[in-house]
N, CA and C of each residue as an Amber inpcrd file, in Angstrom:
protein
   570
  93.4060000  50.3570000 277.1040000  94.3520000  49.4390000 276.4720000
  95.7770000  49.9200000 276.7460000  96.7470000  49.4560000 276.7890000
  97.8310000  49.2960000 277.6430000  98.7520000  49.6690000 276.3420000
 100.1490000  50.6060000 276.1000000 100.4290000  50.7920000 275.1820000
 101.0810000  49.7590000 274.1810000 101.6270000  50.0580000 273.4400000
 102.2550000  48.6830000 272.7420000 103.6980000  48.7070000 273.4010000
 104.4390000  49.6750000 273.3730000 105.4330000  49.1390000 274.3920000
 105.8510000  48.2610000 275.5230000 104.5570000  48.6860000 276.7740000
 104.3590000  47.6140000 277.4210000 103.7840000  46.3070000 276.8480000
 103.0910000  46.1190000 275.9780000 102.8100000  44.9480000 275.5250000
 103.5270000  44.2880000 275.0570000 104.5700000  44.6610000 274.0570000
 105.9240000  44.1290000 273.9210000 106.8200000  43.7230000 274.8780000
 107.0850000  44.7350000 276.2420000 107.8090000  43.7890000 276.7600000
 107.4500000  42.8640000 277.8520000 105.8390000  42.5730000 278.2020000
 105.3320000  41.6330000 278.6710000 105.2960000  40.2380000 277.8810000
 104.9870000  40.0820000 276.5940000 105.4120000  39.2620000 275.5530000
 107.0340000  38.9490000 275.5380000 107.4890000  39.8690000 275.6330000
 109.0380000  39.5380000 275.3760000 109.9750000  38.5860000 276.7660000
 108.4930000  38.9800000 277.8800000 109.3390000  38.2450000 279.1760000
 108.2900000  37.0080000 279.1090000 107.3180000  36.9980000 278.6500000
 106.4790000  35.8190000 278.1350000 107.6300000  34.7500000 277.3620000
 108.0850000  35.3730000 276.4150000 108.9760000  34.2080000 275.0900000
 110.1650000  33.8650000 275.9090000 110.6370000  34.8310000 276.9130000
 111.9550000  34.6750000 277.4450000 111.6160000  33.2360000 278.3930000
 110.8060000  33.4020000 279.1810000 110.4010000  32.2700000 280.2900000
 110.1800000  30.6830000 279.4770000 109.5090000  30.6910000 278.3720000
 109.4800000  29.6380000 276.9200000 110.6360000  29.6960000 277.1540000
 111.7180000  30.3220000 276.3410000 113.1280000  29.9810000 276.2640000
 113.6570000  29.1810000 276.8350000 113.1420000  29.8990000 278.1940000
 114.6550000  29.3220000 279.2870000 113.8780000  27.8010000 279.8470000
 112.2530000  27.8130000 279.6330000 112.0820000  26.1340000 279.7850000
 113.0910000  25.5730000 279.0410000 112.5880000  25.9800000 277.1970000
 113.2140000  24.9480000 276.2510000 114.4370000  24.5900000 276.8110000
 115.3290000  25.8080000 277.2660000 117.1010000  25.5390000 277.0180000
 116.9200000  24.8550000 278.2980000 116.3880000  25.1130000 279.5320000
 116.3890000  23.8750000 280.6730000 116.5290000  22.2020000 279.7550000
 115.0230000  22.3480000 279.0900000 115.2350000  20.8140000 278.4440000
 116.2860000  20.8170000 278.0620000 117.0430000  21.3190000 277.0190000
 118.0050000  21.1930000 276.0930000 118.6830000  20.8890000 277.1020000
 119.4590000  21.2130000 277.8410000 120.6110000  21.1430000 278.5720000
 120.4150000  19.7720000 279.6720000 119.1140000  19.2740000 280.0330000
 118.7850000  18.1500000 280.6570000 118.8650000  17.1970000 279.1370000
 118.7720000  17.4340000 278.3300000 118.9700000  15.9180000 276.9360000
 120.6300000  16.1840000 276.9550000 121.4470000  17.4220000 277.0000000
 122.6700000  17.3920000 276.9940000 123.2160000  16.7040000 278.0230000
 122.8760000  16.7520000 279.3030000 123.1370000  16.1910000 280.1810000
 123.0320000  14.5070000 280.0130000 122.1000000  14.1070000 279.3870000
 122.0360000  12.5710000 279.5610000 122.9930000  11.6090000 278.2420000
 123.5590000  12.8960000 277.7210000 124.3080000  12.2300000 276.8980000
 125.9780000  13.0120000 275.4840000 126.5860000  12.4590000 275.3200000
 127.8700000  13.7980000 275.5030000 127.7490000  14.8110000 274.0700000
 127.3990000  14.3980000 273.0090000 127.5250000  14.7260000 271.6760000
 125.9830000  14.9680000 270.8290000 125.0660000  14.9790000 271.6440000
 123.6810000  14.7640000 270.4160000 124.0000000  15.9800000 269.4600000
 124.0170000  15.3460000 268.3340000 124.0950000  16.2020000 267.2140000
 122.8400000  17.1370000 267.3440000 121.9300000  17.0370000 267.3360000
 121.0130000  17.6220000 266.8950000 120.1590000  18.6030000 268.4180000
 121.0350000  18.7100000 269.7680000 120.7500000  19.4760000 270.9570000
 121.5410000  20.4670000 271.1500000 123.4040000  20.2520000 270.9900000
 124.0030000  21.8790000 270.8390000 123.6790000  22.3310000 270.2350000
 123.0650000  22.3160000 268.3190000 123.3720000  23.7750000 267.8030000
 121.8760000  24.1750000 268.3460000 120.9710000  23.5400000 268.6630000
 119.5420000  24.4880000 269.4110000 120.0850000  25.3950000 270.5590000
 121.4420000  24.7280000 271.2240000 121.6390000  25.3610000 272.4390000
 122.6320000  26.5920000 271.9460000 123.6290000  26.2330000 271.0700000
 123.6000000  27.6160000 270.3900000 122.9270000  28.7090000 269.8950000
 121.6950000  28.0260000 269.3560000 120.4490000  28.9040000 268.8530000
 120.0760000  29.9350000 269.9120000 119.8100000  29.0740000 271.0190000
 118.9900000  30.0910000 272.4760000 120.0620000  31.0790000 273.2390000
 121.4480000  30.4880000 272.7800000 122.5850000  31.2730000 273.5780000
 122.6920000  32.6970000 272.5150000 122.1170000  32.4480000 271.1190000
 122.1790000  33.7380000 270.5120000 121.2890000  34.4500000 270.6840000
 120.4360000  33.9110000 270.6520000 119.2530000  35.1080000 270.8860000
 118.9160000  35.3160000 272.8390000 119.5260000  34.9130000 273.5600000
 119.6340000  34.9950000 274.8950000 120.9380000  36.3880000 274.8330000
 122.0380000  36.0790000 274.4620000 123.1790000  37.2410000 273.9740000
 122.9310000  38.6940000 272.9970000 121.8840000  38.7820000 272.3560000
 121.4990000  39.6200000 271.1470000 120.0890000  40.2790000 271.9050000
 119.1800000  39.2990000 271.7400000 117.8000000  40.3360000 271.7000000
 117.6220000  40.7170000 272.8680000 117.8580000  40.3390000 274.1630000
 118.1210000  41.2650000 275.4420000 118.6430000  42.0230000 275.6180000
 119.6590000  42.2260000 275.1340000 120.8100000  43.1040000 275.1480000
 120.8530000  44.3490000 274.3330000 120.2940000  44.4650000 272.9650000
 120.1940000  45.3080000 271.9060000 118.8780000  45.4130000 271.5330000
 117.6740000  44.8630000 272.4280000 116.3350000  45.1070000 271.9350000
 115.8930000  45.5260000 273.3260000 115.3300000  44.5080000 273.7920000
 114.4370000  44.1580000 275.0540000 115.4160000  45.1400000 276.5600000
 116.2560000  45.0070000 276.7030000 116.8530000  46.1060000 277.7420000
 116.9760000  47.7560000 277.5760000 117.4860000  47.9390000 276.9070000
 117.3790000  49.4640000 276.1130000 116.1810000  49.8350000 276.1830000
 115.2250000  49.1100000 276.0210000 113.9520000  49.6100000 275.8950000
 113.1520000  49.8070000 277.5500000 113.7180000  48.9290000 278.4300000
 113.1200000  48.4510000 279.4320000 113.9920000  49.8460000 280.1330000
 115.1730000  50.2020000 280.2400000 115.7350000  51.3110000 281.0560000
 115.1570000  52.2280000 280.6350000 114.8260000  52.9020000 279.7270000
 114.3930000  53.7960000 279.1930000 112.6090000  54.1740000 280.3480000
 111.7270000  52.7960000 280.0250000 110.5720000  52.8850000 280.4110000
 110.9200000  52.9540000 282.4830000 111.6970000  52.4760000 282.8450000
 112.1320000  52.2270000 284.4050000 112.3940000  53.5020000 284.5610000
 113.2760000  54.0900000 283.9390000 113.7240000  55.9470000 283.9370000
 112.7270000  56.2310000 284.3720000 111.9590000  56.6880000 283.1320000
 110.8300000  57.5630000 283.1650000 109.8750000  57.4190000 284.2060000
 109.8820000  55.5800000 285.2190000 108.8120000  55.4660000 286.0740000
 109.4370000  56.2760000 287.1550000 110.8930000  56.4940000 287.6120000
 111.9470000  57.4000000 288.2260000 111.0100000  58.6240000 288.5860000
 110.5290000  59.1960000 287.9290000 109.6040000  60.1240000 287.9000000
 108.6550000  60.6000000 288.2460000 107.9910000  59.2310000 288.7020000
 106.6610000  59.4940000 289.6860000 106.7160000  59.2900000 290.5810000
 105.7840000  59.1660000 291.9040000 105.4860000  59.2160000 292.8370000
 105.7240000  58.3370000 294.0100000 106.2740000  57.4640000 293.3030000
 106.3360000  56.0880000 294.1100000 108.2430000  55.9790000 294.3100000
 108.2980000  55.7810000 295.1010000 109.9000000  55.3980000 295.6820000
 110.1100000  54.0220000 295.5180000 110.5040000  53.8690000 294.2780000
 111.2870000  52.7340000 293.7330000 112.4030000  52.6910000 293.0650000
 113.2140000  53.6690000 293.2340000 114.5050000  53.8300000 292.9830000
 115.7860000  52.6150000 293.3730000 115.6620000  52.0170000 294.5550000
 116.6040000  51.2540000 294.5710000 116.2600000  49.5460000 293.8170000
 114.6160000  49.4750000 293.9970000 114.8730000  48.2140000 292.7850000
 115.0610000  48.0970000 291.6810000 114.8470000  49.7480000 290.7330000
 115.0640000  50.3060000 289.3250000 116.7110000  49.9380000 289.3750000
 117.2280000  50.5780000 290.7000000 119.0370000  50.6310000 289.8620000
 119.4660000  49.1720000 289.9520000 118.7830000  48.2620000 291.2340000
 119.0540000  46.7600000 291.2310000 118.7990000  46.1150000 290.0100000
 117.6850000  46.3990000 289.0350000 117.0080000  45.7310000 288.4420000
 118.0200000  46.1710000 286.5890000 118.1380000  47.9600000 286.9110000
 119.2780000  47.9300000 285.9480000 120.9740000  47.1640000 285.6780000
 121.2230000  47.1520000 287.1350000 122.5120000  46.6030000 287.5590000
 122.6750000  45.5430000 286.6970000 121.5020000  44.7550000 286.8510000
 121.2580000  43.0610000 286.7620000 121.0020000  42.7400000 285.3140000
 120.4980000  44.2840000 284.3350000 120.9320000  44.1850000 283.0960000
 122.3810000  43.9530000 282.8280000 123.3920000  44.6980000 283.1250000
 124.8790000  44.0950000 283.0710000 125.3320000  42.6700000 283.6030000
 125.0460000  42.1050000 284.6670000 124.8930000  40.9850000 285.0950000
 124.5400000  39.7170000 284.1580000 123.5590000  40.2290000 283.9180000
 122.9180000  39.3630000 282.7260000 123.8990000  38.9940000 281.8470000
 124.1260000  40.1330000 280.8170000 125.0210000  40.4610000 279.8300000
 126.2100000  39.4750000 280.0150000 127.0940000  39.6130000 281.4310000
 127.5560000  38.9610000 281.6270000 127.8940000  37.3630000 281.4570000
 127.2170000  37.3460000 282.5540000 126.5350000  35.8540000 282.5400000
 126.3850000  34.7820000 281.3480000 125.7710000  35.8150000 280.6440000
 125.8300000  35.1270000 278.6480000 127.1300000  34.9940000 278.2350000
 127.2250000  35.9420000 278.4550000 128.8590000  35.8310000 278.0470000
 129.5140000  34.3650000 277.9000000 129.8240000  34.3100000 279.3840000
 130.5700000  33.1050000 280.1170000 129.7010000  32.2080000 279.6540000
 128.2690000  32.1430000 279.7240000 127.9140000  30.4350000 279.4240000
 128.3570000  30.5550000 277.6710000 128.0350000  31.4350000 277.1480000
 128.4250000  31.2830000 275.7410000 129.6170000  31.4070000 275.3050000
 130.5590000  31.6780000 275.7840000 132.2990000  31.2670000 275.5490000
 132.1150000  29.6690000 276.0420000 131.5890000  29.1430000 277.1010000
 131.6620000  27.5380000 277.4310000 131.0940000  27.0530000 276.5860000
 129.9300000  27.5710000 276.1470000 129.2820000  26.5740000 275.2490000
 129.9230000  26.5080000 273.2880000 130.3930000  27.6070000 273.4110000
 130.6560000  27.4550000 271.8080000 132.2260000  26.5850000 271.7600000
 132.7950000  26.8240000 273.0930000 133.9790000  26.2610000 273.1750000
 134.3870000  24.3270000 273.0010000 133.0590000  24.0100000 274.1160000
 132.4700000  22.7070000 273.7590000 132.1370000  22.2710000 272.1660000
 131.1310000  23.2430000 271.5530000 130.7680000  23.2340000 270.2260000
 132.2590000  22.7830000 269.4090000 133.6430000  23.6980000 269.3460000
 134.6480000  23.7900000 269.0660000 135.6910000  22.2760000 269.5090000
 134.4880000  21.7870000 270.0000000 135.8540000  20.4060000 270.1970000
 136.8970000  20.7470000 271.5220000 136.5820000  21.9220000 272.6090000
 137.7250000  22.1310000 273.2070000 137.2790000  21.3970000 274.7630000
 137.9440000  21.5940000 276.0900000 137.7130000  20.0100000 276.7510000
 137.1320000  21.4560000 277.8250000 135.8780000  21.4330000 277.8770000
 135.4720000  21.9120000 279.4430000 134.9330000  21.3520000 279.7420000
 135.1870000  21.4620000 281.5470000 134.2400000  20.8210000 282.5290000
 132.8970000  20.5890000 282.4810000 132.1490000  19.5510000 282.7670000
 130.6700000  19.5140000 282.6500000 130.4050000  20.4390000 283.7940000
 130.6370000  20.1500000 285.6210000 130.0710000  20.8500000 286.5280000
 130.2380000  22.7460000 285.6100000 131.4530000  22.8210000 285.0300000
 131.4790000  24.0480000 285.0430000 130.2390000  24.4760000 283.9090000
 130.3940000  23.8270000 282.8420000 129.2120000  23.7400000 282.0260000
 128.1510000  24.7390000 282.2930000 127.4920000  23.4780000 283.0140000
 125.6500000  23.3490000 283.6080000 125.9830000  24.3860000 284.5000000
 127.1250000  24.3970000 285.2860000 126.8950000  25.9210000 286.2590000
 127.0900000  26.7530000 286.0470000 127.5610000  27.6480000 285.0560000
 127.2520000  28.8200000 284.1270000 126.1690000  28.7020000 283.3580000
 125.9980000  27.9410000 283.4090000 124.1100000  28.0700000 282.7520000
 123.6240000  28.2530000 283.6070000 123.3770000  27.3340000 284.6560000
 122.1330000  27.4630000 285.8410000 122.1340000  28.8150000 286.1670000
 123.6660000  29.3890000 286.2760000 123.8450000  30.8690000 287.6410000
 122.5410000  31.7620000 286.6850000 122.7670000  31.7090000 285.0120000
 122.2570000  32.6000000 284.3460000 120.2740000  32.3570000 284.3150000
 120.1870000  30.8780000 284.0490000 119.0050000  30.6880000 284.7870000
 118.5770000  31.4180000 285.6800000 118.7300000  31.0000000 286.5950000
 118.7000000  31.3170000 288.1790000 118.5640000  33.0230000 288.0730000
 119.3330000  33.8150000 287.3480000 119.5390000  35.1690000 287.6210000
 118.4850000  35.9440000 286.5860000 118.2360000  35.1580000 285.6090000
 117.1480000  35.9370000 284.1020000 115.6610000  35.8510000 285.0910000
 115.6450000  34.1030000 285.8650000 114.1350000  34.0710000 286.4650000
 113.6570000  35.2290000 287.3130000 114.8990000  35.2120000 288.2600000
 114.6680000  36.2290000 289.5780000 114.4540000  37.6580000 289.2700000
 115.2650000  37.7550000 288.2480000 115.4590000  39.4250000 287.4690000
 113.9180000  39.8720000 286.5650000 113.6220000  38.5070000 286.3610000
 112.3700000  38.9260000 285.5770000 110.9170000  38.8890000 286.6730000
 110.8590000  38.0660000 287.7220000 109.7910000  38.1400000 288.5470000
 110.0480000  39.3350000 289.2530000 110.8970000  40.0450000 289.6030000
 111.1890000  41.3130000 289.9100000 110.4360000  42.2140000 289.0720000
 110.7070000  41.9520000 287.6280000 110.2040000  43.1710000 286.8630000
 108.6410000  42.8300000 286.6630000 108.2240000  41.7450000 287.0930000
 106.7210000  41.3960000 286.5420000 105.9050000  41.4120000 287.5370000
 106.2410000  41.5850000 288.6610000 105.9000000  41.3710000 290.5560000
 105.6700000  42.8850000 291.2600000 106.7000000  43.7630000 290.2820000
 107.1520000  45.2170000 291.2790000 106.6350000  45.6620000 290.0940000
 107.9430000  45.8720000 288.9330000 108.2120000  47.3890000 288.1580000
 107.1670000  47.4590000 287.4280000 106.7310000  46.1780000 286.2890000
 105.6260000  46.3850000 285.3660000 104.4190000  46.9570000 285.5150000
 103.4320000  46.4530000 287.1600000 102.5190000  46.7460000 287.3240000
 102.3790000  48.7010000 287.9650000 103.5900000  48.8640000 288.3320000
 103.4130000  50.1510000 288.9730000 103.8780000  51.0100000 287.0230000
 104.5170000  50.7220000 286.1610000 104.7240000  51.0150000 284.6380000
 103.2390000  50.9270000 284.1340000 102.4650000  50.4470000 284.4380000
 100.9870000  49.9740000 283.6920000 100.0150000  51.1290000 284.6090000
 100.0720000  51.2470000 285.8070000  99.3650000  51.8050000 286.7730000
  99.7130000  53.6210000 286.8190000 101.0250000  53.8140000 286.3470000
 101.3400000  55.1420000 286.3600000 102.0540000  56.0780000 285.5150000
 102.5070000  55.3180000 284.6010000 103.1680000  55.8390000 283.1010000
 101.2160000  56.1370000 282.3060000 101.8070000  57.8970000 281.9210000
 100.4720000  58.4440000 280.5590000 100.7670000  58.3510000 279.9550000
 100.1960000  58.2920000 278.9510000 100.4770000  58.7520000 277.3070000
 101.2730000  59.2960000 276.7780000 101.6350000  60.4030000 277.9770000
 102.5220000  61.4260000 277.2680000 104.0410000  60.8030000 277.7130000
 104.0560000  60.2550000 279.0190000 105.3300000  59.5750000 279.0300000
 105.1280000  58.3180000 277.4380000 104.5390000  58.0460000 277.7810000
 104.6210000  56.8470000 276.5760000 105.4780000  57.7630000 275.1910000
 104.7240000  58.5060000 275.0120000 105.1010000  59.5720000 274.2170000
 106.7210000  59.5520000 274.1840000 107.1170000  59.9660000 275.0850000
 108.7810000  60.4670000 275.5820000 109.4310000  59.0660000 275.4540000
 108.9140000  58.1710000 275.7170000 109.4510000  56.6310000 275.2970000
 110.1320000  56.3530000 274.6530000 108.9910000  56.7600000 273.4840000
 108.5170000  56.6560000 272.0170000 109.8980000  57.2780000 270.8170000
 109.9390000  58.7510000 271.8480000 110.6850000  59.5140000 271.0190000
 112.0850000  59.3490000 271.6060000 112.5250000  58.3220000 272.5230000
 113.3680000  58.1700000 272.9210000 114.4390000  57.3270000 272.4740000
 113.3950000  56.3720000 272.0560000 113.7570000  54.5840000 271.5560000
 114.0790000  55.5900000 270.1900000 113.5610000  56.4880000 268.9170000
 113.6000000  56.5340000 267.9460000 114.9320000  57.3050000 267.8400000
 115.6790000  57.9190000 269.0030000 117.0110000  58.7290000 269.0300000
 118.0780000  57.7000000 269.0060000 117.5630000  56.7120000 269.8650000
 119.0620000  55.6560000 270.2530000 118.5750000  54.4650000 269.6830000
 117.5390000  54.1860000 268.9340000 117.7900000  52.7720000 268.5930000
 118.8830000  52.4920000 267.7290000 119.2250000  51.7350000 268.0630000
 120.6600000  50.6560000 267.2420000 120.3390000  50.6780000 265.6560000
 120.7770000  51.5050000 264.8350000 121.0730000  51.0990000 263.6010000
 120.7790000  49.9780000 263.2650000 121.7940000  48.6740000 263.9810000
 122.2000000  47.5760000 263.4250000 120.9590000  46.5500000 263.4290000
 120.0340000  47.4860000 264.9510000 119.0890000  46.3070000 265.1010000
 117.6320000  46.8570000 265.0330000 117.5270000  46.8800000 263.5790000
 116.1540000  47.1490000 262.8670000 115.0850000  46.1090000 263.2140000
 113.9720000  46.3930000 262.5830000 112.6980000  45.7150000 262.4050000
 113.0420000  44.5430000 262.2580000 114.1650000  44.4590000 260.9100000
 114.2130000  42.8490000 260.4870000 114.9750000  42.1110000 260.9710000
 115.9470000  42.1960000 261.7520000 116.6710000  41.7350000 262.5140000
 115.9350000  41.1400000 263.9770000 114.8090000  42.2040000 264.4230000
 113.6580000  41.8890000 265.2520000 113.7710000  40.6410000 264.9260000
 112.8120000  40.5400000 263.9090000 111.8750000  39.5320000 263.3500000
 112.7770000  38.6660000 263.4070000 114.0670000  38.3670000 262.3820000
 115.1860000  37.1540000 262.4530000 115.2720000  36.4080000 263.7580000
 114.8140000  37.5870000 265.2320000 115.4240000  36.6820000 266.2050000
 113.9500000  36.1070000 266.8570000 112.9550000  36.7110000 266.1100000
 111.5520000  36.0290000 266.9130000 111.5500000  34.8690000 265.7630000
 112.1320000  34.6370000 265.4010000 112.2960000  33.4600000 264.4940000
 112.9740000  31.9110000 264.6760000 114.3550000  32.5420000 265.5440000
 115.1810000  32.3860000 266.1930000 114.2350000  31.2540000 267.7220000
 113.8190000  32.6100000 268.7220000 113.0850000  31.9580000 269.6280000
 111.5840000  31.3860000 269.0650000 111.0020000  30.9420000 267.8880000
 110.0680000  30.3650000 267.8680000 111.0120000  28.8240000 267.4430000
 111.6470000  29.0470000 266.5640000 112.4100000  27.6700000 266.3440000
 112.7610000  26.6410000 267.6580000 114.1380000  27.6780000 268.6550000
 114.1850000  26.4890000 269.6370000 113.0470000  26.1770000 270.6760000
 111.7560000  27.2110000 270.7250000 110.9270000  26.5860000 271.5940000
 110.0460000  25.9200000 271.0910000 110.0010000  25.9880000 269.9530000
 109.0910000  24.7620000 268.8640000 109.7540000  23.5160000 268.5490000
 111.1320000  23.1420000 268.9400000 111.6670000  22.3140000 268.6390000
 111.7770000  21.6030000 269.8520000 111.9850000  21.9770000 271.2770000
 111.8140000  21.3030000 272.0570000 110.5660000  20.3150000 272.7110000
 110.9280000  19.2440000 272.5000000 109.6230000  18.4790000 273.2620000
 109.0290000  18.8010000 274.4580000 107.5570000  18.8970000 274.5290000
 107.2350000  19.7750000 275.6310000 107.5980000  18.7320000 277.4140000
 107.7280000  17.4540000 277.3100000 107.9570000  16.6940000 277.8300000
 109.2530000  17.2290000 278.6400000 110.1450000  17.1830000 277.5800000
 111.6920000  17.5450000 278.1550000 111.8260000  18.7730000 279.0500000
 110.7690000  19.5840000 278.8500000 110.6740000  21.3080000 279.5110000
 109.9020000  21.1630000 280.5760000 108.8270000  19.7940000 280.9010000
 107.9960000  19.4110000 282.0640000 108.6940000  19.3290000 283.5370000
């Protein structure tokens, strides 16, 4: 049986891929029309927990486990630092679609092309970044991380985890992503 770490963040790129259907839909119902009350604040919803639980949960945890694969036997060093890089990238990326999008939210006048294309780039960059990690890094993490690395993980995550972002805060944001992918029609994500 596979530890819970990895099981977490196979699940966690499981909910992420849900996500980024839903917010595809979302942003295709935004697209067909200028104001639906009831499609930005979902798209706010996914831009927070797209900005938060990657960033202060799900990454931290993922460098940590990529490190430690650093370690064995296999020469995968340059897709580890690509694949870390692309954690900042990411980060990024949110950023900008989420200054556009809350700005819109705010009544202020941005471009649609610019819009949808700070979303897509981030699309486009979470998919690729994650079939990377589910194609290469995970299976050689499953195939060659022991126990005892698990171990060192373990005691790693418990030195630097974030204060701020406890258990329940976890939970707040798996709450978070069950809402907007339960709220989207599965139609709209087809």
């Amino acid at each position: 049986m596979m530890h819970k770490i990895y099981q977490q963040l196979c699940c966690d790129h499981k909910q992420m891929q849900q996500l980024l259907d839903a917010f595809e839909g979302l942003l295709e119902q935004l697209g067909k029309q200028d104001r639906d009350p009831a499609t930005l604040p979902l798209i706010l919803e996914a831009l927070d927990y797209f900005s938060v639980y990657p960033d202060q949960w799900h990454h931290p945890i993922e460098d940590l486990v990529f490190e430690q694969l650093l370690g064995k036997t296999v020469d995968v060093r340059d897709v580890i630092d690509k694949t870390l890089r692309e954690h900042n990238q990411i980060a990024d990326a949110t950023r900008k679609m989420g200054q556009l999008f809350y700005a819109v939210a705010n009544d202020a006048a941005v471009e649609r092309e610019q819009l949808f294309s700070a979303a897509q780039e981030y699309i486009v960059l979470q998919r690729k970044h994650m079939q990377r990690e589910n194609e290469i890094l995970l299976p050689l993490v499953a195939d060659l991380l022991t126990q005892e690395d698990w171990d060192c993980i373990q005691d790693k995550i418990h030195q630097r985890q974030s204060a701020h972002f406890n258990a329940g805060v976890k939970r707040l944001y798996q709450a978070v992503y069950k809402d907007v992918a339960n709220t989207v029609p599965l139609e709209a994500t087809a």
